[in-house]
C-alpha positions as CSV (number, residue, x, y, z in Angstrom):
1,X,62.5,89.9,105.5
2,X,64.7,87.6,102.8
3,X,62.4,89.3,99.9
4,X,63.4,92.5,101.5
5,X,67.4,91.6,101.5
6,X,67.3,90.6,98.0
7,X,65.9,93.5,96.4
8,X,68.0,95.8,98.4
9,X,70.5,93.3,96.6
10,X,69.2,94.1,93.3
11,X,68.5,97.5,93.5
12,X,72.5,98.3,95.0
13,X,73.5,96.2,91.7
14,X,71.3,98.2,89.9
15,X,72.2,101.2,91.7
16,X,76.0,100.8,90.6
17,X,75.5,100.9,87.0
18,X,73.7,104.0,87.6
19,X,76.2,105.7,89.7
20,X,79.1,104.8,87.4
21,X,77.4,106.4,84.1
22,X,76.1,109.3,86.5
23,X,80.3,110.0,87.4
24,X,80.8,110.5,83.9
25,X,78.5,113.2,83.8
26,X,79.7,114.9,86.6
27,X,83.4,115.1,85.6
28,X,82.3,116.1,82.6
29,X,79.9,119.1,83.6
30,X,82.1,119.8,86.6
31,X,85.1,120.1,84.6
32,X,84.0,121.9,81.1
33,X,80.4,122.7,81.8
34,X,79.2,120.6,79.1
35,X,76.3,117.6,79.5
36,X,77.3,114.8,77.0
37,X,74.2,113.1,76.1
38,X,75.8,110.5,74.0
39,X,78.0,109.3,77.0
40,X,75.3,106.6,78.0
41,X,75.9,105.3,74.1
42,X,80.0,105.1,74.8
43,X,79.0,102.5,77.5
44,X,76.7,100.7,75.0
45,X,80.0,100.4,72.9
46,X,81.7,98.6,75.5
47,X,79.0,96.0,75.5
48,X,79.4,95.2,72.1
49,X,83.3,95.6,71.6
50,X,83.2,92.8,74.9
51,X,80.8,90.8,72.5
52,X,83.6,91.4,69.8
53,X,86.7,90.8,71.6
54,X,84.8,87.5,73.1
55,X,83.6,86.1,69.8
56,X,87.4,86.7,68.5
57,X,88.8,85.0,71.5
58,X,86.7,82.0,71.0
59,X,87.0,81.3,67.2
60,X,90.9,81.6,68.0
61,X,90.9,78.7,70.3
62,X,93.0,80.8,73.1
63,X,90.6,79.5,75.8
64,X,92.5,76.2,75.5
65,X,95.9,77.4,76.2
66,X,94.6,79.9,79.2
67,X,92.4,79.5,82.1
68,X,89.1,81.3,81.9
69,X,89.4,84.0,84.6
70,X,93.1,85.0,82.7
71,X,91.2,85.3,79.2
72,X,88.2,87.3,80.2
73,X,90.1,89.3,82.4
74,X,92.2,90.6,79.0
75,X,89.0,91.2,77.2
76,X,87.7,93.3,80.0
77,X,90.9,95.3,80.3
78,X,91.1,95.4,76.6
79,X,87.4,96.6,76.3
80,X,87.8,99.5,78.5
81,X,91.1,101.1,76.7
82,X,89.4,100.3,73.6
83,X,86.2,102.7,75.3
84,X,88.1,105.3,76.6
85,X,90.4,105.8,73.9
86,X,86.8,106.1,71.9
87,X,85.8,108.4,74.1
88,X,88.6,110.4,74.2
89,X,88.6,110.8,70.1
90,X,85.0,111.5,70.6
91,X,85.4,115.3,73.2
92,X,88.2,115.6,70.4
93,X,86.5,115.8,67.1
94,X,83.0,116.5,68.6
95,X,83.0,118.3,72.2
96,X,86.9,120.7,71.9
97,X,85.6,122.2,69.0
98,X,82.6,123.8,70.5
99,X,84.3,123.6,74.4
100,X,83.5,127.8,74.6
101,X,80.3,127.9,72.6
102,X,76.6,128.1,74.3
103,X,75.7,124.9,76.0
104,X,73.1,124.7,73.6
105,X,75.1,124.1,70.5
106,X,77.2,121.3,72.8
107,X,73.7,119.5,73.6
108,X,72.9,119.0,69.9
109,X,76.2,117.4,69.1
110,X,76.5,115.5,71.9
111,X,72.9,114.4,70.9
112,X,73.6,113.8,67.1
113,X,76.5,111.9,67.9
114,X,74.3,109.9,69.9
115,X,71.9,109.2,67.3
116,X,75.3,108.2,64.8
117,X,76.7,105.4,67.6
118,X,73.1,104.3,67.8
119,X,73.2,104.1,63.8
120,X,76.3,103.0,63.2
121,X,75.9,99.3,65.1
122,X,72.5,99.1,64.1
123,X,73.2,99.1,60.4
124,X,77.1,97.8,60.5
125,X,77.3,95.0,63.2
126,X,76.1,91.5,62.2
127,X,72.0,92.1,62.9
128,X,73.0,95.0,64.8
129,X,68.7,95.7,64.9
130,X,68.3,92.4,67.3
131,X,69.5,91.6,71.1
132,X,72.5,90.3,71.2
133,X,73.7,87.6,73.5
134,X,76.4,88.3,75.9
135,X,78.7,86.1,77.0
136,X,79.5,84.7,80.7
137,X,82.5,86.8,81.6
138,X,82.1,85.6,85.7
139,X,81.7,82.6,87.2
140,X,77.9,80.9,86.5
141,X,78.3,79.4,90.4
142,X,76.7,80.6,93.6
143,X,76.7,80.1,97.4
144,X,73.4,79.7,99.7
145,X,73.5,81.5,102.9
146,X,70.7,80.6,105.2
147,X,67.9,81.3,102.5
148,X,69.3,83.4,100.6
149,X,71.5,82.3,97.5
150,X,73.9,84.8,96.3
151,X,75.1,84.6,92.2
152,X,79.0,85.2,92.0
153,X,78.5,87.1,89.1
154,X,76.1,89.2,91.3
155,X,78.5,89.4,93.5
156,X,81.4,90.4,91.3
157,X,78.8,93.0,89.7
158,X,78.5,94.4,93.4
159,X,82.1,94.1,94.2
160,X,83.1,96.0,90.6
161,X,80.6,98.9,90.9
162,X,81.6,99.4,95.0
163,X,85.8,99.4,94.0
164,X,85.1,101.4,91.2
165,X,83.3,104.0,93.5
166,X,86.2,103.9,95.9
167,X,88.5,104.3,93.6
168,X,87.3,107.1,92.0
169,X,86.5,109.0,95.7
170,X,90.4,108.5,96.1
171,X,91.3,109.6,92.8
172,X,89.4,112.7,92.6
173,X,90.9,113.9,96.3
174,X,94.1,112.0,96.4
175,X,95.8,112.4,93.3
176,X,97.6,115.9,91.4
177,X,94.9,114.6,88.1
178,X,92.1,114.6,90.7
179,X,92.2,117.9,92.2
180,X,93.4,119.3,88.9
181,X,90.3,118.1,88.0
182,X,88.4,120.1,90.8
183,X,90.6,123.2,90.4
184,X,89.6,123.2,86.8
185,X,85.7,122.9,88.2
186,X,86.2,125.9,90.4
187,X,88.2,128.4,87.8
188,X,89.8,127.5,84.4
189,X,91.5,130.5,84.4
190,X,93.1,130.7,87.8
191,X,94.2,126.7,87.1
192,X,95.8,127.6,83.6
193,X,97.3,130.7,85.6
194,X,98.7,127.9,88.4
195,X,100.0,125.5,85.5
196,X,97.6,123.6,84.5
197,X,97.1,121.9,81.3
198,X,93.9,122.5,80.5
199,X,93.9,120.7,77.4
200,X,95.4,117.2,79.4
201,X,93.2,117.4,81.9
202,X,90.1,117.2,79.9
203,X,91.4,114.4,77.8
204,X,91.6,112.3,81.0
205,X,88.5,113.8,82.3
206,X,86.5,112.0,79.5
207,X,89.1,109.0,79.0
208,X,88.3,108.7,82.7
209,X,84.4,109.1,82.4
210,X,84.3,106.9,79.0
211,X,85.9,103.6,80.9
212,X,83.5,104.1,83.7
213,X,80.7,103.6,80.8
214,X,82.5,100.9,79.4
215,X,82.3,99.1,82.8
216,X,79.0,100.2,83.3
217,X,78.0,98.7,79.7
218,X,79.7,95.6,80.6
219,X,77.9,95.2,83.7
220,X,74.6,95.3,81.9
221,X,75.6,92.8,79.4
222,X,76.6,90.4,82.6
223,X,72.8,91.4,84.5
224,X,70.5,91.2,81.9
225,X,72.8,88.5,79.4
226,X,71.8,90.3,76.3
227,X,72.4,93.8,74.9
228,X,70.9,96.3,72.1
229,X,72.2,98.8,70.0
230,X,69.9,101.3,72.0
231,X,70.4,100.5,75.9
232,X,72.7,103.3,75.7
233,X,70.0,105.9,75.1
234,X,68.0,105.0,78.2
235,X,71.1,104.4,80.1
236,X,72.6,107.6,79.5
237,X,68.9,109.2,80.6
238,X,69.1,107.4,83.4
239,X,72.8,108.2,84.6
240,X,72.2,111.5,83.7
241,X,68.8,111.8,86.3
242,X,70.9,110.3,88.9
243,X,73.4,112.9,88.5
244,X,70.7,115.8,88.2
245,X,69.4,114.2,91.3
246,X,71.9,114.2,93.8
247,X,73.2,117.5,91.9
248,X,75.1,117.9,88.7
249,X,79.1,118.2,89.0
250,X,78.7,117.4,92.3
251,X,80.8,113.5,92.8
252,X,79.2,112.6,96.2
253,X,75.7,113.8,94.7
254,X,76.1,111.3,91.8
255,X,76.0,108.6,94.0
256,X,73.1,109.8,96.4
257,X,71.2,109.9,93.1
258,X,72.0,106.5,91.6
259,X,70.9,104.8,94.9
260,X,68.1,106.8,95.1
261,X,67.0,105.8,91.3
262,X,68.1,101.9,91.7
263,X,65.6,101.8,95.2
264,X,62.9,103.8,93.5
265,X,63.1,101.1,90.6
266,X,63.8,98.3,92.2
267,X,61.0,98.4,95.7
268,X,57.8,99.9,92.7
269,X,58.9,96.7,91.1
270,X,59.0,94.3,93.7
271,X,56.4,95.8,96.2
272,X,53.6,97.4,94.4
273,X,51.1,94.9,92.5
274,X,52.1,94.9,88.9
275,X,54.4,97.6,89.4
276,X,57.5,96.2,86.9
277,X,55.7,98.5,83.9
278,X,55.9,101.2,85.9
279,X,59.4,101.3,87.5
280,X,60.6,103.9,84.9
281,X,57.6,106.0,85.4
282,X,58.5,106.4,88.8
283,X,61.8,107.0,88.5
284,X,61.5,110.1,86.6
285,X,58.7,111.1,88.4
286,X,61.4,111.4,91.3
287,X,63.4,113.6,88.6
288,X,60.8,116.0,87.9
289,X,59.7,116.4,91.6
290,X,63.6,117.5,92.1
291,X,63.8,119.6,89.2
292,X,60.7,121.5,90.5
293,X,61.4,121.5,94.3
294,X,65.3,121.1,94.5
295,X,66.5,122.3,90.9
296,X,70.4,122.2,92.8
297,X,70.0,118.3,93.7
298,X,70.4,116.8,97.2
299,X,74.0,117.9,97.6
300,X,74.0,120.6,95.3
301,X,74.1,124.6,96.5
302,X,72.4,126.8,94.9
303,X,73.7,129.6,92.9
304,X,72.8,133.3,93.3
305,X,73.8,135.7,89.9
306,X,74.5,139.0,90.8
307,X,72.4,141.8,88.8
């Protein structure tokens, strides 16, 4: 029963990283029909500007003049506008320009821009080819509860990817951006027609989905302690098969799919002999079983073109 609570532990940490890449690709495909296949690369920057930002903070000596908590809270912060104001340039030089050209043509750039991030750290940060270390943002304590013993950076993972998920149910129905958003999903033309600003909306669309990755890319640097210049690649596959999933453009479908994804992983993993190697294999096996039997997701409806 405890080995049962703590991969149900690990796979809703898991679970959250996937969700939050997988909300990305919804707002993106719900609001512009486009799939950006380089987003899951955007969170990999975050994991490495955090290294940055974190290196610079320490050769500056500021971590004797401010507590911890105060210092790495500032690099987080900082990390994420850095991300989203990355991401933001990026639906501006690469996405607007093809924003009403065949989905096809979008794929490819989304794809070589990918494949340029991917290059770019490789070959330009300091032995950008090997893992690099990344440093203890949280709190390296824990607490014991019965059996069990809980990591507070676990926790704060938890705590992060749950608020964040909140947050961005609130946003999307409570705010004038948020159902801009939607009514932008639903009709472009009737939303210009009502007011709209098309051309604002998508900017905050991806500045929105882009710090989502940069948390996300954070919270794998924290999890695993070391990063590569290619964990966005698999990252972005996965967030994107979570999204496909639970049904693309579809928020409350992003989620389904991420927890159905982090459980899949996590339970071949822990239950099945020898089953770590295999974790991925099942995962998409999931993917392809929906694609063939529920193309529209587990939320998603399915839609009927008229002939």
């Amino acid at each position: 029963m405890i080995y049962l609570i703590e991969q149900i532990y690990i796979a809703l940490m898991l679970s959250s990283n996937y969700i939050l890449i997988a909300v990305g690709f919804t707002l993106f495909f719900g609001a512009i029909n486009i799939v950006h296949f380089s987003h899951g690369d955007v969170a990999m920057i975050g994991s490495f500007i955090g290294i940055i930002l974190y290196t610079l903070a320490d050769l500056s000596g500021i971590h004797r003049y401010l507590p911890p908590m105060i210092v790495n809270s500032c690099i987080v912060v900082l990390t994420l506008g850095l991300v989203g104001i990355l991401g933001t340039f990026f639906e501006r030089t690469v996405i607007k320009p093809f924003r009403f050209s065949p989905m096809l043509i979008t794929l490819v750039a989304t794809v070589a821009l990918g494949i340029v991030i991917r290059e770019f750290v490789r070959l330009f940060y300091p032995q950008g080819s090997n893992p690099q270390l990344f440093p203890k943002i949280f709190p390296q304590t824990a607490f014991q509860f019965g059996k069990l013993i809980f990591l507070h950076e676990h926790l704060i993972i938890l705590g992060i990817g749950i608020l964040l998920i909140a947050a961005m149910f609130l946003f999307i129905n409570h705010t004038r951006i948020g159902l801009a958003i939607r009514a932008i999903s639903q009709d472009i033309e009737a939303a210009s027609l009502m007011g709209i600003n098309f051309d604002i909306v998508i900017a905050i669309t991806f500045l929105i989905g882009s710090i989502l990755a940069g948390v996300a890319g954070i919270l794998t640097g924290v999890y695993f302690n070391v990063v590569k210049f290619d964990i966005g690649l698999m990252a972005g596959i996965k967030g994107f098969s979570a999204a496909v999933v639970g049904g693309l453009g579809n928020f409350y479908g992003a989620i389904l799919g991420g927890l159905l994804l982090g459980f899949a992983e996590s339970f071949v993993s822990a239950f099945i002999p020898g089953g770590s190697p295999y974790k991925d294999v099942c995962a998409f096996t999931i993917v392809i079983f929906f694609l063939i039997f529920r193309p529209s997701g587990i939320v998603g409806e399915i839609k009927y073109k008229k002939v």
